[in-house]
C-alpha positions in Angstrom: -73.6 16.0 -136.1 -72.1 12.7 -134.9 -68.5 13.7 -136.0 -69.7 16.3 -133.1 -70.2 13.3 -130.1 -67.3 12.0 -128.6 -67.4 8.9 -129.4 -67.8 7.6 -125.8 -70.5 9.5 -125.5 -71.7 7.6 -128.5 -71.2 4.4 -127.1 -73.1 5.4 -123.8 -75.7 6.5 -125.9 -75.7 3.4 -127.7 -75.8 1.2 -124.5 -78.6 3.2 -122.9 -80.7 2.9 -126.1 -80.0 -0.9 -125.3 -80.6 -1.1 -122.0 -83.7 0.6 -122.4 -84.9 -1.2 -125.1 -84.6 -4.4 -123.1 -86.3 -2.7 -120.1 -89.6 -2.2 -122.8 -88.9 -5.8 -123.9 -88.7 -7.4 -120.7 -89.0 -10.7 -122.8 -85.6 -10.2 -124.9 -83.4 -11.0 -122.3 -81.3 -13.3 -124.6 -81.1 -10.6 -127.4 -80.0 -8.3 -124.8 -77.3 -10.8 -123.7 -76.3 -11.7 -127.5 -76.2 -7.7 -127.8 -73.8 -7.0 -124.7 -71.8 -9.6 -126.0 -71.4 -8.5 -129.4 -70.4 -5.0 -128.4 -67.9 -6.2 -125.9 -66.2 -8.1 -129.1 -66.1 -5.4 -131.3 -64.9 -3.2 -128.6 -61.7 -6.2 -128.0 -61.5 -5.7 -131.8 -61.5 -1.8 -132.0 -58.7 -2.1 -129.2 -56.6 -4.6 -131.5 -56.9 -2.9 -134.4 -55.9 0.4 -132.6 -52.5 -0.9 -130.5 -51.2 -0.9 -134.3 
């Protein structure tokens, strides 16, 4: 089923399931924070890795 999502779509998925998560917990704000910047690395890395 996932080899079935784009995987943009996946990552918008991914980041809404974020964002709302840290809408319920209002209080999170730094793990939200720690979590956008985590993803923005790996994405820089996926990008690396894939200019092969």
């Amino acid at each position: 089923l996932l080899d079935q999502i784009p995987k943009d779509n996946l990552n918008k998925l991914l980041q809404r399931k974020i964002v709302m998560n840290a809408i319920i917990n209002k209080g999170s704000n730094k793990e939200f924070i720690r979590l956008l910047k985590a993803k923005a690395d790996k994405m820089d890395a996926d990008r690396k890795w894939n200019k092969v």
